[in-house]
Structure formats: C-alpha cells, structure tokens
GUDRENDO-874740 format. One record per residue (C-alpha): residue number from 1; residue in one letter; x, y negated, z. Coordinates in nm, 2 decimals. Layout:
BEGIN
n/res/x/y/z
NUM/a/X/Y/Z
...
REM end
This chain:
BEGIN
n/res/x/y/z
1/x/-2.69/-2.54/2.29
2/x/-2.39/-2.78/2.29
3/x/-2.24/-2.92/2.00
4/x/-1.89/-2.98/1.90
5/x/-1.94/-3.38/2.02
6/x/-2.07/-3.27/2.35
7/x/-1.72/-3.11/2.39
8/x/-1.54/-3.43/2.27
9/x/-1.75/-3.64/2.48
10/x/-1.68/-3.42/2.82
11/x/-1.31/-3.39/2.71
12/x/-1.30/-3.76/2.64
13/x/-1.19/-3.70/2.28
14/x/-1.24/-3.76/2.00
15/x/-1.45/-3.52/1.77
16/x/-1.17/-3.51/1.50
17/x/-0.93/-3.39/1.81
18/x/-1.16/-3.09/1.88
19/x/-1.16/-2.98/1.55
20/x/-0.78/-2.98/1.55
21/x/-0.80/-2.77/1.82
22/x/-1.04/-2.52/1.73
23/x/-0.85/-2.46/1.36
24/x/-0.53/-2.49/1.52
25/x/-0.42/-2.73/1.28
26/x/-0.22/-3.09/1.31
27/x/-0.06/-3.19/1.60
28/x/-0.27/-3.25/1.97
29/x/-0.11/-3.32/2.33
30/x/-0.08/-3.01/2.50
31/x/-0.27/-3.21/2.80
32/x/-0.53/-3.30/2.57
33/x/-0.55/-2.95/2.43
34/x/-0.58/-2.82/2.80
35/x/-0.88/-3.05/2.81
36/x/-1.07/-2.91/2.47
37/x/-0.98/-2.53/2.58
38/x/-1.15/-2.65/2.90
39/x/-1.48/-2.81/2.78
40/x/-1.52/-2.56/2.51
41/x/-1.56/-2.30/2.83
42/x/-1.71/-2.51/3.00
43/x/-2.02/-2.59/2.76
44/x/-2.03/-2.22/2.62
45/x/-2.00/-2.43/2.30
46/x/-2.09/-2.23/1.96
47/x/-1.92/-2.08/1.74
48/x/-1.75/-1.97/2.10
49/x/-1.60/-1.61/1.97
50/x/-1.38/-1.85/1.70
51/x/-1.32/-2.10/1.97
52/x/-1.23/-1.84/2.26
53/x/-1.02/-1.68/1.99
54/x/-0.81/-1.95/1.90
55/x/-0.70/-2.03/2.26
56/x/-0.76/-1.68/2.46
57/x/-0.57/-1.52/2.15
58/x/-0.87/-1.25/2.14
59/x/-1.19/-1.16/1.97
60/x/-1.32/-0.83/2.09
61/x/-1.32/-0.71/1.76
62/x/-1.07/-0.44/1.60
63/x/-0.97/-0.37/1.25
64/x/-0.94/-0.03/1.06
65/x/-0.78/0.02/0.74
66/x/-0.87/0.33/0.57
67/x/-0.79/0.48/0.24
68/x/-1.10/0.60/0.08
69/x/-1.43/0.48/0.20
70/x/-1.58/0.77/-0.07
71/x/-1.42/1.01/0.05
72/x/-1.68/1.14/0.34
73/x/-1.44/1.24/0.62
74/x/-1.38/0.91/0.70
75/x/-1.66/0.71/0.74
76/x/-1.71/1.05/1.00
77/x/-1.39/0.92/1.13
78/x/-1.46/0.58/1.15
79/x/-1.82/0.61/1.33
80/x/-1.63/0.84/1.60
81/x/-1.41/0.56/1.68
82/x/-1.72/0.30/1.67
83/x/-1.83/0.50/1.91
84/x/-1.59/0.42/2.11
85/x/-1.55/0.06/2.12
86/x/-1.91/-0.04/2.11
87/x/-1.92/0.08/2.47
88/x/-1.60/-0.13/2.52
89/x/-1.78/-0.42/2.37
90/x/-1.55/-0.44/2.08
91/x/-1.69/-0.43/1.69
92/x/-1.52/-0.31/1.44
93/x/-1.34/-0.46/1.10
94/x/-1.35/-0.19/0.84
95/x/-1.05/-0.26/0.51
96/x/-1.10/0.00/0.20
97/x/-0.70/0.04/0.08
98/x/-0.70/0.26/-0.19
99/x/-0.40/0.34/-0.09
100/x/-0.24/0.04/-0.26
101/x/0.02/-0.06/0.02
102/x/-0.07/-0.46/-0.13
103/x/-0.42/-0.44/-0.02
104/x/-0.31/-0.29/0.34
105/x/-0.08/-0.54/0.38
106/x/-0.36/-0.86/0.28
107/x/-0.55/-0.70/0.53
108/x/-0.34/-0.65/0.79
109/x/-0.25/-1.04/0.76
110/x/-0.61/-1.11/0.77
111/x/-0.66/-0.93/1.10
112/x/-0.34/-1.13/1.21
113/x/-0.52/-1.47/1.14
114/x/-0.83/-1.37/1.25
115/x/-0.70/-1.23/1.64
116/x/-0.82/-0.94/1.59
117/x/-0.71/-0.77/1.94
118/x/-0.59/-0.46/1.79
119/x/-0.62/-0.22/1.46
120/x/-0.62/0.12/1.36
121/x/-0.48/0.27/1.00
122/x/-0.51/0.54/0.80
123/x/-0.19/0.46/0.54
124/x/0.04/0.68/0.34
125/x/0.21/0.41/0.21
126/x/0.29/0.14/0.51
127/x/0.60/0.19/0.69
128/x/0.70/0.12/1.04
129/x/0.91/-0.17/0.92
130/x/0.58/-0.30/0.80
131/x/0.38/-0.30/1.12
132/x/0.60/-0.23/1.42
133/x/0.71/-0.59/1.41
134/x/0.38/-0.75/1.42
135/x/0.16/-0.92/1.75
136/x/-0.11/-0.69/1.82
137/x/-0.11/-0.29/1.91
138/x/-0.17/-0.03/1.61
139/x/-0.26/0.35/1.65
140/x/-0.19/0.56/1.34
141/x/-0.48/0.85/1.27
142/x/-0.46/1.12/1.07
143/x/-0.11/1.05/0.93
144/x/0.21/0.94/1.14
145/x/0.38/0.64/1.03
146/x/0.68/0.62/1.27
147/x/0.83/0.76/1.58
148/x/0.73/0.43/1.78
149/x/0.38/0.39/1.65
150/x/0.14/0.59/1.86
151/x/-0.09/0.84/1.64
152/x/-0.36/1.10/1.63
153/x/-0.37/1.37/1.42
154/x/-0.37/1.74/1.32
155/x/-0.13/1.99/1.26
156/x/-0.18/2.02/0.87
157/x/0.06/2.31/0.79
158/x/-0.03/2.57/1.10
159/x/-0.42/2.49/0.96
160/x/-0.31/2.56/0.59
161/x/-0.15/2.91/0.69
162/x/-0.46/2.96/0.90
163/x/-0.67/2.94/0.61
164/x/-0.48/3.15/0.40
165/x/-0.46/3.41/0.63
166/x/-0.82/3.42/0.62
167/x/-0.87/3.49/0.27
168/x/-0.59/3.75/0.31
169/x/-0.82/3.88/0.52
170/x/-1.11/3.91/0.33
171/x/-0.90/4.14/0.09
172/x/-0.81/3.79/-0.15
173/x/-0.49/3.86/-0.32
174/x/-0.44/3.63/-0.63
175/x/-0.52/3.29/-0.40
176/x/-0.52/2.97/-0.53
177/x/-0.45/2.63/-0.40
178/x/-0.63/2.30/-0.53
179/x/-0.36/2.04/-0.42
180/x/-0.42/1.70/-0.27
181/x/-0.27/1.34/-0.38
182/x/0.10/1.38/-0.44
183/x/0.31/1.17/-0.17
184/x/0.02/1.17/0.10
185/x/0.13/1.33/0.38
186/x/-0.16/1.53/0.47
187/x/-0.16/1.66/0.14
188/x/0.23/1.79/0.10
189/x/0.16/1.97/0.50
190/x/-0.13/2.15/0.37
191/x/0.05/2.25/0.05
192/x/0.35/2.35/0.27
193/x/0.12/2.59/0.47
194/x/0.02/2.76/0.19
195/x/0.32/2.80/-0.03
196/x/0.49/2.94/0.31
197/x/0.18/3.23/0.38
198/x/0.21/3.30/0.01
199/x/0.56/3.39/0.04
200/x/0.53/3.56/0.35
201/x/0.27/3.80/0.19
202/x/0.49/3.81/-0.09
203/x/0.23/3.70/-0.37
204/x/0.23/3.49/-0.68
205/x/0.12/3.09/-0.64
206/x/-0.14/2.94/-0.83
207/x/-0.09/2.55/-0.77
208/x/-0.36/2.27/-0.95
209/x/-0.40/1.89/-0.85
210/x/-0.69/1.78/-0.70
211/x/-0.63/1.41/-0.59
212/x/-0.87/1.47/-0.29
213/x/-1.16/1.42/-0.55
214/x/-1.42/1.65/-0.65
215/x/-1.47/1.59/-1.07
216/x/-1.08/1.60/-1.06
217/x/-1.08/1.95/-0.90
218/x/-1.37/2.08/-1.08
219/x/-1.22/2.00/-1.39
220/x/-0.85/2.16/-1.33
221/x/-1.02/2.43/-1.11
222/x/-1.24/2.55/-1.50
223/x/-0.92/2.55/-1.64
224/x/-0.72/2.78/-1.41
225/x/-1.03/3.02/-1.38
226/x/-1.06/3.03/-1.72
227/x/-0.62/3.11/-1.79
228/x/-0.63/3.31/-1.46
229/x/-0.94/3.53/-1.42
230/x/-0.80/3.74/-1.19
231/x/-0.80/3.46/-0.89
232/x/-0.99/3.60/-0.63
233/x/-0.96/3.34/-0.36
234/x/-0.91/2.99/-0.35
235/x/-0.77/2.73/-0.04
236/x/-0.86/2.35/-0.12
237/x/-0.68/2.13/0.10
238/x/-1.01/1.94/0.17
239/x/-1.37/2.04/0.19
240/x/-1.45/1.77/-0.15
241/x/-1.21/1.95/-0.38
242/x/-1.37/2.31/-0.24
243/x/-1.67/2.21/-0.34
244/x/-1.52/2.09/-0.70
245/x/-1.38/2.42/-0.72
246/x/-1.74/2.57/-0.58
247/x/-1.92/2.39/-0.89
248/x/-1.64/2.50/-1.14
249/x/-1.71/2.88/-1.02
250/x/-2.10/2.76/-1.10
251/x/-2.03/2.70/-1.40
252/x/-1.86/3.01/-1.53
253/x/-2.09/3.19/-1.33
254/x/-1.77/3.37/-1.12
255/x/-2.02/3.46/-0.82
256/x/-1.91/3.33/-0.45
257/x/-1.77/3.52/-0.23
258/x/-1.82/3.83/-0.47
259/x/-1.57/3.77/-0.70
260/x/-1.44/3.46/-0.53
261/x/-1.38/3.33/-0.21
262/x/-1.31/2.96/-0.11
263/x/-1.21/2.79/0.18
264/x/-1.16/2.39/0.24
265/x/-1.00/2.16/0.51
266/x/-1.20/1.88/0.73
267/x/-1.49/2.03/0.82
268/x/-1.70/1.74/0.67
269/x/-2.09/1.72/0.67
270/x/-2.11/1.82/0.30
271/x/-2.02/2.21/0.37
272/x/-2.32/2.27/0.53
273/x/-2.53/2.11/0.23
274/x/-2.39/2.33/-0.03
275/x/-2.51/2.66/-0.12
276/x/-2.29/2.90/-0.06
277/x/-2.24/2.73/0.25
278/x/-1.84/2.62/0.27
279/x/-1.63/2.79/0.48
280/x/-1.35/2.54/0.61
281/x/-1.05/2.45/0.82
282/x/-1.25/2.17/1.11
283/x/-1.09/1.86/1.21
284/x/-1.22/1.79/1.53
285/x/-1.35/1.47/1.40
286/x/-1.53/1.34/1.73
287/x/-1.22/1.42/1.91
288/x/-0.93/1.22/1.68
289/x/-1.14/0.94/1.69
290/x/-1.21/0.92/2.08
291/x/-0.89/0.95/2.11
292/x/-0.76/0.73/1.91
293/x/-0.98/0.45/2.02
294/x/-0.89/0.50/2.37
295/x/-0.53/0.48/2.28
296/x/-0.62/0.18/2.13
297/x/-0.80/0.04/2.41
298/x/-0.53/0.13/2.67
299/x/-0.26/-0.06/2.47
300/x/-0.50/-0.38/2.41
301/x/-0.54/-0.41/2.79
302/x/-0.18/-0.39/2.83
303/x/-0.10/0.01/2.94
304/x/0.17/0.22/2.91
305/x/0.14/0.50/2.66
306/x/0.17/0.82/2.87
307/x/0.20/1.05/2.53
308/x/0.21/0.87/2.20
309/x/0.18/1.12/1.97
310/x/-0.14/1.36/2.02
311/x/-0.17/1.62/1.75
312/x/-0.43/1.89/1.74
313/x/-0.57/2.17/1.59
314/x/-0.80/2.24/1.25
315/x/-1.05/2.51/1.40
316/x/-1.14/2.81/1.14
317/x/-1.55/2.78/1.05
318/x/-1.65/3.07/0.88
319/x/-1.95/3.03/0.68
320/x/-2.10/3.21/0.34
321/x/-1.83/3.11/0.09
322/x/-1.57/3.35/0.23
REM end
C-alpha cells in the first residue's frame, strides 16, 4: 500500500507539499499541485476517497437531513432512498434536525466541506434562499421548499379529505382531528383537508395538537374524549398520533371501531402491529424515495430535470380500526 512519502517521492516533493495538497491548505504551484493530483492516482495512495475528493471535487457519498429520526416514517424513507444509491455506489450521510433550522444549516456546511456530491432534506424551516445558492444539487422530499428546488412528495390535503370521507362513510359524524406540528407544512395540508370535508358535510370540528408524537396525542386525545363523548370518529394526521389516540380510547375503554373509528396518514410499519389494526392514508414510501434518489442521481451526473416537481397520491388502507 503506498504511503503519503511514496507520493512525494514520485512527484518529486516534498512530504509537507503533499499534505498541503491533500487538506487544501497553504499555498502550492499549480504545476506542482498537477503533480500530487497525479501521483496520488497514480499510486492508489490511501486515504484515496479524501484525496480524490479534494481534487475530483466528489466522494460518492450523499447527505440527508431529516427531521425526526424517532419518528418511524422516515427511517422507511431514508432506507428507500439507500436503496437507491447503494446500487449507484454512493453511501449515504444521515443529519437528525429537529427541525431547528441551526442544526440544518451546520450540517449542510458540513456536507459542503466534506464534497459530498449531492443531498437530500426533509426541512420545514430552510428556505430557498438558504440552499439554492450553494455548489452541489438538492432534492426536497416530503415538503417543497421552493419553486426552483426539485421535490417529491404527496398531495397532503386531497389525502386528508380522502380520509374523512371515509369515516363519513362508515356512518362517523362527530369526527375529530389530532393536529400535527404547527408551521410544518405537511401538517397545516392535512389540517386543511379536513377542516374543508367538515364544512362540506356541514359538521362541527373537533381540533387537538398532536406534534406528530404519540404521548402528546394520547394525552390531548383523553381529554377531548373525556369533554366530548359523543366523537365517534377520529382522523390523525399521521399513523403515530392514531395510535396515541388508539391507546387513549384503551384507556377509557371507548371500544374500536364500535363506538370509535380512527384513521391515520403514512402508512408506517407500526399499523399493522397494533391491535385493532390501523386503518391509514399510505405514502407510497418505496416510491418517494426511488424517486427522489434518481432525481438526485440525474442532477449529480449533470442532467436536465425533465419535471421537477413530482407529487403523488396517499392510497386509502382499510384495515380493523374503521
């Protein structure tokens, strides 16, 4: 294996001049720089991803920001996009944000220092003026950003009418909805959705938060079955707060679906484990994140966007809680 003073001695350099060159720091002759760049290739010298990096301005590696690495739609998401760029011999960077736009931003200027060749994000608080200035390609999934940054995602408000439709359906009409994070995007479409079907149907609204977490929509879910007994139906914009709102029903032992139906949003793994099993609105999970890593992949190897914006549809699962 060749060492960093086989590449000094074959450049003619010395070893304090490679260096330079593979942390890109103090002045070096561009001619003698050629020279390095060309040994370094030339001997396969080790650590060769940092050197090749530094020179080539690539990695073969990707970041992903996300918001909530607890939350268990996306690590479903992140493993579809994996999926992806494993077979494109890419490996994946994975930032936890908390949806604290300082952390996203620290990460993003880590990914920047360390050539990543590309990232995805999942943000609710980054705007395009924070990204669409920067030296590497970004695809947006599950929330848009801006007009010029590609993104994948679904349509949030038809899904959220969909839902409520369906326990209109199955004779629901006193139907709550457990609300997601205030200000995320996803959130306010799916609340849209139902405030619209409700009005449609002329009926009362029953609105509680949820932050997208289930002890926080157990616990408001207790109290608004307790003050409103007569809910008979309940829409959770995602499948973690339904099953909040499942445990709350538990625990006032308001049977499900005889006196109470529930539907969530994502179509996560968890609905299947929970007994009633949960009826829910189904990202196509496998499908956002092919998609989004072949957008990805197309802009990394220099391709025009043919459509920048792909949204799709939540697919109604029907299942024992409804």
């Amino acid at each position: 294996m060749a060492t960093i003073r086989d590449v000094a001695k074959l450049a003619g350099v010395s070893v304090a001049t490679v260096s330079r060159v593979l942390n890109n720091r103090g002045y070096v002759h561009q001619d003698t720089r050629k020279k390095v760049e060309e040994a370094i290739l030339s001997l396969d010298y080790k650590p060769n991803a940092v050197a090749r990096s530094l020179f080539k301005k690539t990695s073969k590696s990707v970041g992903f920001i996300i918001p909530d690495i607890t939350n268990p739609f996306f690590p479903q998401l992140v493993r579809s996009v994996e999926m992806v760029m494993k077979r494109a011999g890419y490996t994946i960077l994975l930032f936890n944000s908390d949806e604290i736009l300082e952390n996203e931003l620290k990460s993003i200027d880590l990914m920047v220092s360390k050539y990543v060749d590309g990232f995805l994000v999942v943000s609710n608080t980054l705007k395009k003026e924070h990204i669409s200035e920067l030296p590497l390609p970004v695809v947006c999934l599950d929330r848009v950003i801006g007009e010029e940054i590609p993104s994948v995602s679904v349509d949030n408000y038809a899904g959220a009418r969909k839902a409520v439709r369906h326990l209109l359906e199955r004779g629901c009409r006193n139907i709550a909805h457990i609300q997601g994070p205030a200000k995320v995007c996803t959130a306010e479409e799916r609340l849209r959705g139902y405030r619209d079907e409700i009005r449609a149907n002329g009926l009362k609204p029953y609105i509680v938060p949820g932050n997208y977490d289930l002890n926080t929509a157990m616990e408001n879910a207790l109290e608004l079955f307790e003050k409103h007994p007569e809910i008979d139906g309940v829409f959770a914009g995602n499948d973690v707060m339904a099953v909040g709102a499942m445990k709350a029903a538990s625990k006032l032992g308001i049977p499900i679906p005889g006196r109470l139906k529930i539907i969530g949003f994502d179509g996560i793994e968890w609905g299947t484990a929970v007994t009633p099993e949960l009826t829910t609105m189904e990202q196509p999970i496998s499908e956002l994140g092919k998609k989004a890593g072949e957008l990805l992949l197309e802009l990394i190897n220099g391709g025009k966007l043919r459509t920048s914006h792909y949204v799709f549809e939540a697919k109604l699962i029907v299942r024992e809680s409804t």
